[in-house]
C-alpha positions as CSV (number, residue, x, y, z in Angstrom):
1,X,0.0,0.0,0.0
2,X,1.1,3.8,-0.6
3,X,1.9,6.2,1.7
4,X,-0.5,8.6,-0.5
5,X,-3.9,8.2,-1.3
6,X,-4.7,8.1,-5.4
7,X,-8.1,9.8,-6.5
8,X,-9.0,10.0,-10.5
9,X,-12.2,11.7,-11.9
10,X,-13.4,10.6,-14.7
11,X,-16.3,11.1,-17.6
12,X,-16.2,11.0,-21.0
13,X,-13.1,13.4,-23.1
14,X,-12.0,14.6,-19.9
15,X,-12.0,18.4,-21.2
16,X,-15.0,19.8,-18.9
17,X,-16.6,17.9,-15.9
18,X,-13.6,15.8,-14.9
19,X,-11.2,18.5,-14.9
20,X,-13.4,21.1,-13.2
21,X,-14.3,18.6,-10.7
22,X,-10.6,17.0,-10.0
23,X,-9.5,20.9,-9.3
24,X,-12.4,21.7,-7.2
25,X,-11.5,18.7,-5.0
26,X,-7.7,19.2,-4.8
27,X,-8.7,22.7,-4.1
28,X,-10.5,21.7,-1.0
29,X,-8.0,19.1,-0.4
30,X,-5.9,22.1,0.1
31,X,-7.1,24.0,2.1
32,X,-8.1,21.0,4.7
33,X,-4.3,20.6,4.9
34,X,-3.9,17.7,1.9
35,X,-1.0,17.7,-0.3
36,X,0.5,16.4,-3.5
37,X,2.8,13.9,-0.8
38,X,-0.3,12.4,0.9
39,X,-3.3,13.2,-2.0
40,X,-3.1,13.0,-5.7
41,X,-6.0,13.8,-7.4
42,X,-5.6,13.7,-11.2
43,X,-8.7,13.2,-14.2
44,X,-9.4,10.9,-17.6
45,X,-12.0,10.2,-19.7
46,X,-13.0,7.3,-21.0
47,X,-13.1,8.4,-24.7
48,X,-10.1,11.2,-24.7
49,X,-8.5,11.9,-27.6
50,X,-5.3,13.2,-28.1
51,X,-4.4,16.3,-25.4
52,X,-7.1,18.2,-26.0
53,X,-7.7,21.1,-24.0
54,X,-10.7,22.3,-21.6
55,X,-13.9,23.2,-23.1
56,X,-13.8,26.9,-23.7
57,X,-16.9,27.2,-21.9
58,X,-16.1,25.3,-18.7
59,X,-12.5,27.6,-18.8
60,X,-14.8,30.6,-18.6
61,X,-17.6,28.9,-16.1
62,X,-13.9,27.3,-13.7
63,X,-12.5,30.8,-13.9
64,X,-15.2,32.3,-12.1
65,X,-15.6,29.6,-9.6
66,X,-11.7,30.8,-9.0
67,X,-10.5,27.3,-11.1
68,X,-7.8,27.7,-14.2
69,X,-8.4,24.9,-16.3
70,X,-6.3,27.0,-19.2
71,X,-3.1,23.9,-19.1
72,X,-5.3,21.4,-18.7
73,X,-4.7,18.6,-21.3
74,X,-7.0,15.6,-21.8
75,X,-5.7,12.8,-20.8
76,X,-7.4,8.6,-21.8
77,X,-8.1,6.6,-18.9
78,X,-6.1,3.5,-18.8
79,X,-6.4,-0.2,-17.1
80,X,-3.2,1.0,-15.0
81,X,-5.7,4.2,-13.5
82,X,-7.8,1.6,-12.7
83,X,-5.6,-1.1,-11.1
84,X,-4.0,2.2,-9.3
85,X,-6.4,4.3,-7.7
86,X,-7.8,4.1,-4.2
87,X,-10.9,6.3,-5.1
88,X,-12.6,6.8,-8.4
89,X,-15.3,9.1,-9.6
90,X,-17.2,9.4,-12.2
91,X,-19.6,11.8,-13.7
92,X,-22.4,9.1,-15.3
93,X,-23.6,5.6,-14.0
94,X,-22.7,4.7,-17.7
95,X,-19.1,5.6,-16.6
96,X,-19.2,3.7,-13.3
97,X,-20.3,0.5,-14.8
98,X,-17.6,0.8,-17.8
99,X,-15.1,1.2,-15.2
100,X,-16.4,-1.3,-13.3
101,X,-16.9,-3.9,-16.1
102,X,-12.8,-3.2,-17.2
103,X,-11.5,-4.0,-14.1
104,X,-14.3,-5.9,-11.3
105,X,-12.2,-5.1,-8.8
106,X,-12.7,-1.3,-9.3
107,X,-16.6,-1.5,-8.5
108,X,-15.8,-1.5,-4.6
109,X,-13.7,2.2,-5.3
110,X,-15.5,3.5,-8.6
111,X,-18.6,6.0,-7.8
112,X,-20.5,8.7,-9.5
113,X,-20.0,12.0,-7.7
114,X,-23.7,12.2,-6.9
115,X,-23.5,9.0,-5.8
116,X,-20.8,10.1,-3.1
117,X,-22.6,12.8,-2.0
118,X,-26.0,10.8,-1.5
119,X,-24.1,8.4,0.4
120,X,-21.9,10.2,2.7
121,X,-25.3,10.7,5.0
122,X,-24.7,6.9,5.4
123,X,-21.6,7.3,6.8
124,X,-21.5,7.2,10.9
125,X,-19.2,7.4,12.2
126,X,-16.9,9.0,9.9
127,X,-13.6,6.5,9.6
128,X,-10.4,8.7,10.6
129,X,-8.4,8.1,7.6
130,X,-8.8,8.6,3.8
131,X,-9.0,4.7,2.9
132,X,-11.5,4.1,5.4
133,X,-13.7,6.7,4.3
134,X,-13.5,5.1,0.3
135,X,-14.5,1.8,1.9
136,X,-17.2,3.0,4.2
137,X,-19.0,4.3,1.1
138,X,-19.4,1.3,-0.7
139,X,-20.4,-0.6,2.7
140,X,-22.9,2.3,3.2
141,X,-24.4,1.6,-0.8
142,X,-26.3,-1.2,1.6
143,X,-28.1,1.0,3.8
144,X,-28.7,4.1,2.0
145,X,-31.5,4.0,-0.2
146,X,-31.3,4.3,-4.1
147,X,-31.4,7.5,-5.8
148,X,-34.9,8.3,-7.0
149,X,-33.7,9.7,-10.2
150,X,-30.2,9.2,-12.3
151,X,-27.0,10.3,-10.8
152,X,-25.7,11.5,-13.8
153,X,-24.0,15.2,-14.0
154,X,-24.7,16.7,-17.6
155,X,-22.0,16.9,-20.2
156,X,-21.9,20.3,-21.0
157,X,-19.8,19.4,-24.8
158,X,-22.3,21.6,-27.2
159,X,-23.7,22.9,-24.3
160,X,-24.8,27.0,-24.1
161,X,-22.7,29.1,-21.6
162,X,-25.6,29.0,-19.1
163,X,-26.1,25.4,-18.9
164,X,-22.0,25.1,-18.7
165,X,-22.3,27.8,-16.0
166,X,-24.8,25.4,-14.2
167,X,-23.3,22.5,-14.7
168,X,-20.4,23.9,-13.5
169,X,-22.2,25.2,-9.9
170,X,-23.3,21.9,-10.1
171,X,-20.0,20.4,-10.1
172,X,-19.0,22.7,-6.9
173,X,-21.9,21.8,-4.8
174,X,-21.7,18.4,-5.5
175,X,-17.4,18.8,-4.9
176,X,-18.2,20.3,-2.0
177,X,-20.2,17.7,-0.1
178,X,-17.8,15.1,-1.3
179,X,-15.1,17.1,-0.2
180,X,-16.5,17.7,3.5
181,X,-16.8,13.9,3.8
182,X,-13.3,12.7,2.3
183,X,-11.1,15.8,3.6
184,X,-12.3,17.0,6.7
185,X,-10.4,16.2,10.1
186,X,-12.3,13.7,12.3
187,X,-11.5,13.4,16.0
């Protein structure tokens, strides 16, 4: 086992929600006292091509969340990632089970980011370290109930500047709530 804790985000060309949200976490990570020695968070997609950059419109909707997403470079998520990571989130169910499906032995670490924050109210007591908390969320996938609806987070590719701009508030909210769950310090 590492002495660091490895989290990937993932959806589909890794140039808008995966990005966003990988440097809204590590943000928080940040300032709860994480860094790049004990935490890295890095992003993929599951169809990337090449190293294409952000979407221009999630550059413009990251820069006002106070995110620069302007070196980001897309980057294709690989069997390795999966083998590797101690946490993994993704942005569609659709995601989470192709993830799943490529490696079985992900489906105990791979979630969707909604999923996360609907089951972190499952979580009580709050494990002390990072580890923990990953596991704790899949045992809590028993006891919580099902989301009602999907627990998809749009893609905003195509997308208009407003729905980019709310599906990148989205993003924060949801970043947020994971965030207070995986990051915070628990006496």
């Amino acid at each position: 086992m590492s002495d660091f804790f490895r989290l990937l985000v993932v959806c589909e060309a890794n140039q808008a929600r995966s990005p966003l949200a990988a440097a809204l976490l590590r943000r928080s990570a940040e300032e709860s006292g994480w860094t790049e020695e004990t935490l890295k968070i890095r992003s993929a997609g599951v169809n990337a091509r090449g190293s294409a950059p952000a979407l221009a419109s999630i550059q413009t909707s990251a820069f006002r969340l106070g995110v620069d997403l302007s070196r980001h470079s897309a980057r294709q998520l690989t069997a390795a990632d999966v083998d590797t990571q101690d946490l993994i989130i993704t942005m569609t169910e659709a995601q989470r089970t192709q993830v799943s499906r490529s490696r079985p032995q992900g489906i105990t670490r791979t979630f969707t980011l909604r999923e996360i924050a609907r089951l972190t109210a499952g979580v009580d007591p709050v494990p002390r370290d990072l580890r923990s908390r990953a596991s704790a969320l899949h045992r809590a996938r028993v006891f919580v109930p099902s989301a009602k609806t999907g627990e998809d987070v749009d893609d905003p590719s195509g997308a208009t500047s407003y729905a980019a701009r709310r599906i990148a508030n989205e993003l924060q909210r949801l970043s947020e709530t994971t965030s207070r769950y995986l990051f915070a310090t628990h006496a």
